[in-house]
C-alpha positions as CSV (number, residue, x, y, z in Angstrom):
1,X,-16.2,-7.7,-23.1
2,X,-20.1,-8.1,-23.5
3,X,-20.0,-11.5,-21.6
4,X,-18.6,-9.5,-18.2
5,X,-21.9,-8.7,-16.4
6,X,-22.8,-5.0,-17.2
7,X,-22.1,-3.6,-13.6
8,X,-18.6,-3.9,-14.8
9,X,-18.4,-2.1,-18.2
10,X,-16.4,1.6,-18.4
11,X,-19.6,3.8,-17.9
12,X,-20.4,2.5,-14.5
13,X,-16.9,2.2,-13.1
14,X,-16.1,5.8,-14.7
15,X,-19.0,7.8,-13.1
16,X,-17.6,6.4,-9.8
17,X,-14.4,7.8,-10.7
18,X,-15.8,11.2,-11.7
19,X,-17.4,12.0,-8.3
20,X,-14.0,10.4,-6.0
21,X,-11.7,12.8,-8.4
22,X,-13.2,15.6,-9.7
23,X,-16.3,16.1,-6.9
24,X,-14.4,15.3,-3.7
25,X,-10.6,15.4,-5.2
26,X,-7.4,14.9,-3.5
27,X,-8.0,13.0,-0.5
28,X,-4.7,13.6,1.9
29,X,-5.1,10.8,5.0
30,X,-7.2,11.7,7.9
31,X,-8.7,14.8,5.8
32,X,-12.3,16.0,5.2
33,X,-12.1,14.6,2.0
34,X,-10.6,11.4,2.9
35,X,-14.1,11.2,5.0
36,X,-16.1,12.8,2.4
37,X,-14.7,9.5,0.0
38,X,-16.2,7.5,3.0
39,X,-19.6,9.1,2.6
40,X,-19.4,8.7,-0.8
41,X,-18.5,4.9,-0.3
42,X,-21.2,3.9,1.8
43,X,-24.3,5.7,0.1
44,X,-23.3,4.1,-3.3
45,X,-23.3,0.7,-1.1
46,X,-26.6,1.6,0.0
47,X,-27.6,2.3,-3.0
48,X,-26.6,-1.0,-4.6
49,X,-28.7,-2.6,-2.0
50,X,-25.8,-3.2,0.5
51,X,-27.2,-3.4,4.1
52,X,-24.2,-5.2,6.1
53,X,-21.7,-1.8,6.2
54,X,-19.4,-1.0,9.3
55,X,-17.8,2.3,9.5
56,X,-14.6,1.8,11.4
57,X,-13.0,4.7,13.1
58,X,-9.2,4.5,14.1
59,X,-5.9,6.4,14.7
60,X,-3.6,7.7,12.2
61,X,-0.4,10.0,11.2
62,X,-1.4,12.4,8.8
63,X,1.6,11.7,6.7
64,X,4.2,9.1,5.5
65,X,6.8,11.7,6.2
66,X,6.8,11.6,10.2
67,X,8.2,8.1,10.3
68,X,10.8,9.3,7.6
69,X,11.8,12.2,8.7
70,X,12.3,10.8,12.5
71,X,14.2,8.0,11.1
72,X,16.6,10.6,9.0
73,X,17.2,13.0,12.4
74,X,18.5,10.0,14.1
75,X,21.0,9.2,12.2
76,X,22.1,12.7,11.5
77,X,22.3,13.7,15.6
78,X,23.8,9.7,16.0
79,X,26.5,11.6,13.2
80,X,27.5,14.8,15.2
81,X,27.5,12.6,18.7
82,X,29.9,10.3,17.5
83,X,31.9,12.7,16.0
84,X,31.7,15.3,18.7
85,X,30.6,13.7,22.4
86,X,34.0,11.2,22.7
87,X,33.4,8.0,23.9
88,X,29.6,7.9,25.5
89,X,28.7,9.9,22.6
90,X,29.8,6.9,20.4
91,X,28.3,4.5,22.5
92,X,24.8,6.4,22.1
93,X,25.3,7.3,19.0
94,X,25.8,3.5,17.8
95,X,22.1,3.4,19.7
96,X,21.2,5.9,17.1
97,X,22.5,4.7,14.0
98,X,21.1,1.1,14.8
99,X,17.2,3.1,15.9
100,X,17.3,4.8,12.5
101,X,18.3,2.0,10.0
102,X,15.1,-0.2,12.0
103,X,12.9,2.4,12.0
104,X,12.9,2.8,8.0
105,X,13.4,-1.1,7.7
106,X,9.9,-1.2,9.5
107,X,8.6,1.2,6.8
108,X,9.4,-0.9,3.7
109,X,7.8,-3.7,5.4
110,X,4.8,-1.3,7.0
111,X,5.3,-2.2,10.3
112,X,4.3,0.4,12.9
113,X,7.0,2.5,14.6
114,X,7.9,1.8,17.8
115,X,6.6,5.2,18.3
116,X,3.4,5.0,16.4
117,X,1.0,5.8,19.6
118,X,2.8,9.1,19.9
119,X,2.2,10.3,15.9
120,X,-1.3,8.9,15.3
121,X,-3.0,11.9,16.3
122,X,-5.7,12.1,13.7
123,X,-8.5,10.1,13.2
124,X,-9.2,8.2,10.2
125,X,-12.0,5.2,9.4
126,X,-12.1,2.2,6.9
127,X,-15.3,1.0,5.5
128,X,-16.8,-2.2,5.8
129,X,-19.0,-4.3,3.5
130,X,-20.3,-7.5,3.4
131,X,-22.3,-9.8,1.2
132,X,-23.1,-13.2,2.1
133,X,-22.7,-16.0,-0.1
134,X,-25.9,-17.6,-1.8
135,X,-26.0,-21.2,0.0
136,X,-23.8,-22.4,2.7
137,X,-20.6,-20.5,3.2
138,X,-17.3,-22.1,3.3
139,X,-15.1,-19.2,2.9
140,X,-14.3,-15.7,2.4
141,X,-12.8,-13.2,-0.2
142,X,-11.7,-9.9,1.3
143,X,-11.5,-7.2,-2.0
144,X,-9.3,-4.4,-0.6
145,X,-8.7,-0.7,-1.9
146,X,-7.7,2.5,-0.2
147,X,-9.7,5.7,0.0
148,X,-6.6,8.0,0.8
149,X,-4.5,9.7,-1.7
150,X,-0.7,10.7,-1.4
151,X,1.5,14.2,-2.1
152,X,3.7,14.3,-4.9
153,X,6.7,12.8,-3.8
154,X,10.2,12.9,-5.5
155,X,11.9,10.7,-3.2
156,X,9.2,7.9,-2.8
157,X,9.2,7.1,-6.1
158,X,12.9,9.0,-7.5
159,X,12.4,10.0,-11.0
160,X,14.9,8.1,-12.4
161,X,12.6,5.2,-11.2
162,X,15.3,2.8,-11.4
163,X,17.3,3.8,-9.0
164,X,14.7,3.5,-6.2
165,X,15.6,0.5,-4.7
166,X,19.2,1.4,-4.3
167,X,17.9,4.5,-2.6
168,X,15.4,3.2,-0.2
169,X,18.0,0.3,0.7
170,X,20.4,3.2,1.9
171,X,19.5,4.3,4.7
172,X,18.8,0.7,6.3
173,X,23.0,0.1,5.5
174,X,23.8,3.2,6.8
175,X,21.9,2.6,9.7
176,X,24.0,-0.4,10.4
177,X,27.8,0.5,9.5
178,X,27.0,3.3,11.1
179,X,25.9,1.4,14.3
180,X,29.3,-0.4,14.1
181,X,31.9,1.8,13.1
182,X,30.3,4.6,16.3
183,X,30.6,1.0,18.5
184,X,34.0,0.7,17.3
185,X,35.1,4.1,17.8
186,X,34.3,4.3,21.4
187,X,37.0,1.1,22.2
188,X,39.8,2.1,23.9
189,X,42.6,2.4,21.6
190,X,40.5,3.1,18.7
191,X,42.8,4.8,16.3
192,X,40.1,4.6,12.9
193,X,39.6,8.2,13.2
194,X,36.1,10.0,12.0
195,X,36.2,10.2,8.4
196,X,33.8,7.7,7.8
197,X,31.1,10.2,10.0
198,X,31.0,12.7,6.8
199,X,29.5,10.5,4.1
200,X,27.1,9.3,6.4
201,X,26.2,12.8,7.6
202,X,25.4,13.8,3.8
203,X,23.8,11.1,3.2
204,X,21.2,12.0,6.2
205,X,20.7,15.5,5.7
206,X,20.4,14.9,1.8
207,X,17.2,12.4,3.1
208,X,16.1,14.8,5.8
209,X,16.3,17.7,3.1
210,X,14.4,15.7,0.5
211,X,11.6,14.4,3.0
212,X,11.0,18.1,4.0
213,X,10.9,19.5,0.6
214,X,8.5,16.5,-0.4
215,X,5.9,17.6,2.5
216,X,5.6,20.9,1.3
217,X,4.2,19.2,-2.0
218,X,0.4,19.1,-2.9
219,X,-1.2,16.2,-2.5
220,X,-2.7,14.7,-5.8
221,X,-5.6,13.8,-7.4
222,X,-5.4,10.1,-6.8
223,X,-7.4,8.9,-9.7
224,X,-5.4,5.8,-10.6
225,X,-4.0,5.9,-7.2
226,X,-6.6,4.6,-5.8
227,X,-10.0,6.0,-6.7
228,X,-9.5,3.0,-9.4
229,X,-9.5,0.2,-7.2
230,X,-13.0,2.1,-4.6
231,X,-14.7,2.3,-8.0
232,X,-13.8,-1.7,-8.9
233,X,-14.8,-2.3,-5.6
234,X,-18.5,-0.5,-6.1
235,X,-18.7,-2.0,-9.1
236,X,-17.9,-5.3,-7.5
237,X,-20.8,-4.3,-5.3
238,X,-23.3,-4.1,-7.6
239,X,-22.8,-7.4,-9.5
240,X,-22.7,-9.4,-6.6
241,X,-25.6,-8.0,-4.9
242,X,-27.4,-9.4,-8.7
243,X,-25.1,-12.3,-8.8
244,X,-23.7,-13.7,-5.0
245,X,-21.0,-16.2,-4.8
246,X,-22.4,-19.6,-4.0
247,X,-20.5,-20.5,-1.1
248,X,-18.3,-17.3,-0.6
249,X,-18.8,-14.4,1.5
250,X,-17.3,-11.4,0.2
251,X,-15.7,-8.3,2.0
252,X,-15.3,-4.6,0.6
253,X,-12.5,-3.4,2.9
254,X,-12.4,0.4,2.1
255,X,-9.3,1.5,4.2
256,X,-8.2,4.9,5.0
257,X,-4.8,6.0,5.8
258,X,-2.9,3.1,3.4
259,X,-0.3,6.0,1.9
260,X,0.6,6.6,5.5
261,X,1.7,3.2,6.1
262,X,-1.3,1.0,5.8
263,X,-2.8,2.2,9.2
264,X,-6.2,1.1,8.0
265,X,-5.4,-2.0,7.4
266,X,-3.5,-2.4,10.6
267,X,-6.4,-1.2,12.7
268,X,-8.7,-3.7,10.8
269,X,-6.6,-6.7,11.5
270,X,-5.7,-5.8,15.1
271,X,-9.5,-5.2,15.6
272,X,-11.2,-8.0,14.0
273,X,-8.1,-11.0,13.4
274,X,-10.0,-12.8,10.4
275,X,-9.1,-16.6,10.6
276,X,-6.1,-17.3,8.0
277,X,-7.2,-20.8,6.8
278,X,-10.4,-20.1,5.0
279,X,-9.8,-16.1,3.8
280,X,-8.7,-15.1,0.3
281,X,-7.5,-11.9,0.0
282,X,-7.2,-9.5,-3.0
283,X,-5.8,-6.1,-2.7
284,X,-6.1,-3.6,-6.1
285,X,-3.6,-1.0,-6.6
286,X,-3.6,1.7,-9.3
287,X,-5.6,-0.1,-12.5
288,X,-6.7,2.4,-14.6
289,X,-3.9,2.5,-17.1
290,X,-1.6,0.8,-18.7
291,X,-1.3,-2.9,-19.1
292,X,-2.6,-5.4,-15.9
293,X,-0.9,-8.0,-13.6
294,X,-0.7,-9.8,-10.8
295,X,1.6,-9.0,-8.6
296,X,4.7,-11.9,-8.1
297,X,7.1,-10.3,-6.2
298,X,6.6,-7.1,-4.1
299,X,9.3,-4.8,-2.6
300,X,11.0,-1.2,-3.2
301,X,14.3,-2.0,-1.6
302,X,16.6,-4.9,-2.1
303,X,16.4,-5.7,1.6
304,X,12.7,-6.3,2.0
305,X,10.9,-8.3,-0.6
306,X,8.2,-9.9,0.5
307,X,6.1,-12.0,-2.0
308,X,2.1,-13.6,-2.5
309,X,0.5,-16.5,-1.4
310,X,1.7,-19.3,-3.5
311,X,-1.9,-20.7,-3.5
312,X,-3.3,-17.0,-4.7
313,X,-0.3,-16.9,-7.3
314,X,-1.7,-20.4,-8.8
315,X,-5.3,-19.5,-8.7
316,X,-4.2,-16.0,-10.7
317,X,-2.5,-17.8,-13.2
318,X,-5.2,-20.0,-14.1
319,X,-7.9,-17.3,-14.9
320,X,-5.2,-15.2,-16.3
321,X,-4.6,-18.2,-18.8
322,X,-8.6,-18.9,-19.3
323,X,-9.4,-15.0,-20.0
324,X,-6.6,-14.4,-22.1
325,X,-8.7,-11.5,-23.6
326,X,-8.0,-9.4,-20.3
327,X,-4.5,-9.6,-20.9
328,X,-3.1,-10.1,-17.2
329,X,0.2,-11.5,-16.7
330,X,2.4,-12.2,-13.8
331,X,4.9,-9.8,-12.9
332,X,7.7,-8.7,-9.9
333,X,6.8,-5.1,-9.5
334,X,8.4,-2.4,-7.4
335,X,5.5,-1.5,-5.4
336,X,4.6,-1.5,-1.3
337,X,1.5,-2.0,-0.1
338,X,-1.3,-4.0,2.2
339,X,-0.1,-7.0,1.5
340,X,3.1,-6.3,3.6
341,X,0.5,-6.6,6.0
342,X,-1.5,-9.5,5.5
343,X,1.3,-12.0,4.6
344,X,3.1,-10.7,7.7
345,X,0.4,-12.6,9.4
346,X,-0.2,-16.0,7.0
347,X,-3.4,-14.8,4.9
348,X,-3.9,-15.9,1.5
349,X,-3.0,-12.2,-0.3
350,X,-2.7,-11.0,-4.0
351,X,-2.0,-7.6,-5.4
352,X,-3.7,-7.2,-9.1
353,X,-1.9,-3.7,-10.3
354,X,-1.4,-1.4,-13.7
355,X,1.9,-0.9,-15.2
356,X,3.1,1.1,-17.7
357,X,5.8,0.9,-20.9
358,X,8.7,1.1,-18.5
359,X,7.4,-1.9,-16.2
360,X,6.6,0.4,-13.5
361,X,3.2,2.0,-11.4
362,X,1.6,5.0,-14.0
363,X,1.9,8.3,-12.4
364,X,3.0,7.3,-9.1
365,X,2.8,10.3,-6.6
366,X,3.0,12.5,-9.6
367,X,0.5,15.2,-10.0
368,X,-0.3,13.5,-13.5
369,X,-2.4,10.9,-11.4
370,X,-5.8,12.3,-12.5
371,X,-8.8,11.2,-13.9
372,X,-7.8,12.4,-17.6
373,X,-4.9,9.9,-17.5
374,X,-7.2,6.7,-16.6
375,X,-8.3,4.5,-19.5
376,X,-11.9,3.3,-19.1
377,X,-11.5,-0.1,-20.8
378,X,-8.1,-0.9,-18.8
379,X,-10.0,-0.5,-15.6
380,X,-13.0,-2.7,-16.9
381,X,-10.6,-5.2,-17.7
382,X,-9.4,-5.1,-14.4
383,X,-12.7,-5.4,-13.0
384,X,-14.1,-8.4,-14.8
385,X,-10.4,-10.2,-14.2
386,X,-11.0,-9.5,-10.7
387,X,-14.5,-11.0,-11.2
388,X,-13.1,-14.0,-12.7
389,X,-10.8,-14.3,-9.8
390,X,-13.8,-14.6,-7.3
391,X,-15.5,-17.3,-9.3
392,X,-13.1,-19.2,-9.1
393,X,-12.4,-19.5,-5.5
394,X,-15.7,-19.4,-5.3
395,X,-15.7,-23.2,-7.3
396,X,-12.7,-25.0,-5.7
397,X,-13.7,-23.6,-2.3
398,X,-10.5,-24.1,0.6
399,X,-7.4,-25.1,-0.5
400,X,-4.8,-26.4,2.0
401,X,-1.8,-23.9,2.2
């Protein structure tokens, strides 16, 4: 890949990765090392000649289980009131049942909790970067990759990986034929009895129990997941800082706290609202291994897909079809990430991901995400795709859409 610029290559990108895994290491959300990453960040920015950098301090959980776990208790005390407190307890207990199923709904979408305020206790940061375009600027690329690193969970992903979206698309059901059935049992007259309460109960504590068990796990290395994506982004860095985009503006948006529920990425849009009509946005997730794509349809339940900007989609297809060398394709992945967020709100958003032989993210959450499982030419590839990708925004400027 000699005709990539240099800044680009394995060696580079791979020292990067050497200091986020093996000098800092696992980086749990709102942690030392999750600021230590931070540091890290910004001196190679300064470094690379980078002036413009923001460090952005915000609020976070310290952990994707609070939102689970509160969602799981609900429906297991909205079980024992509607089988034990009569009538009112059915009535609150259909309150329940409904509170749980749309709290974990607003998870696989990462929307805050309703209770949010209350659990972000810990402080957190994202960092900022810009570099201005070489002429006149008519638009904006936002590159996007979190510093924060995740425990090993069993239940987020299951190892039998395929049954993941049955499982996350549970509790959302349960939360609503729970909802009804408790409603229905507090008529008068209701003669349904209560066995229905038993497989619902089960099916809360098993989720309760699994959630509990998975936050006594270590948190792990997080080389593919995501030091990958903070080391494309440094290498991004350099090149442009050589090499600027004519007429595009580019932001590194280094966010902390994404395995938490993309609370980075919240803060920064709530903070700063970028316009939607002139910003591209491309978000790199786990690319050190495997084969490459971009992503077409995102989603770990059946109930809450959400998909890219059909204008990014066309734009990743093209390069994909002029570099066929990098060997990106389009593909529907079972993943969740930021953007959930930004197409929430309109923006122009693509995920570019790894995959393994089974179709699915390498070493998710598994304590085999470390840097002796990344392949140095897979994450080069992703970089100079990535590259490519900016180039050529950068040469048809704004599209309508």
């Amino acid at each position: 890949m000699a005709e990539y610029p240099p800044t680009l290559q394995p060696r580079p990108l791979m020292a990067h990765m050497q200091a986020l895994c093996k000098e800092i290491g696992p980086r749990p959300s709102t942690s030392e090392r999750e600021r230590w990453a931070a540091d890290y960040v910004e001196e190679a920015l300064r470094r690379s000649g980078i002036a413009d950098i923001q460090r952005q301090p915000f609020k976070s959980q310290n952990s994707a289980g609070w939102v689970m776990i509160i969602s799981f208790a609900a429906g297991l005390l909205a079980t024992v009131l509607s089988g034990l407190a009569g009538r009112w307890g059915g009535i609150l207990g259909s309150a329940l049942f409904a509170g749980s199923g749309y709290i974990f709904w607003q998870l696989l979408f990462v929307r805050p909790p309703i209770f949010q305020k209350a659990i972000a206790r810990w402080t957190s940061q994202n960092v900022i970067a810009t570099i201005p375009a070489e002429g006149q600027t008519r638009q904006t690329i936002y590159l996007v990759g979190h510093l924060d690193s995740q425990k090993q969970r069993f239940q987020f992903p299951p190892s039998p990986f395929w049954i993941m979206k049955a499982q996350t698309s549970l509790p959302i059901l349960l939360g609503a034929l729970g909802s009804l059935f408790s409603l229905a049992s507090a008529l008068p007259g209701y003669r349904g009895g209560s066995w229905w309460l038993w497989p619902l109960g089960a099916a809360y504590l098993w989720g309760l129990l699994g959630t509990v068990y998975d936050e006594t796990q270590p948190h792990v290395e997080g080389a593919n997941d995501n030091a990958t994506a903070v080391s494309l982004l440094l290498g991004i860095a350099q090149t442009l800082k050589d090499r600027p985009l004519r007429h595009t503006d580019v932001v590194l948006l280094f966010t902390g706290c994404e395995e938490v529920g993309c609370v980075g990425m919240e803060s920064y849009l709530r903070q700063f609202s970028p316009p939607t009509d002139n910003t591209f946005w491309i978000d790199v997730e786990m690319v050190g291994t495997g084969d490459l794509c971009y992503v077409t349809k995102h989603g770990i339940s059946y109930l809450t897909p959400y998909f890219p900007h059909p204008v990014m989609v066309g734009i990743a297809d093209r390069v994909a079809r002029r570099h066929p060398r990098l060997g990106v394709v389009g593909k529907d992945m079972v993943i969740l990430e930021e953007v959930a967020s930004l197409r929430r709100r309109g923006y122009k958003a693509l995920c570019i991901a790894g995959y393994d032989e089974r179709g699915v993210l390498p070493h998710w959450h598994r304590l085999s995400d470390t840097l002796e499982n990344i392949e140095p030419d897979t994450l080069s590839r992703a970089a100079c795709y990535i590259w490519a990708l900016m180039r050529e925004i950068d040469a048809i400027g704004v599209e309508p859409g």
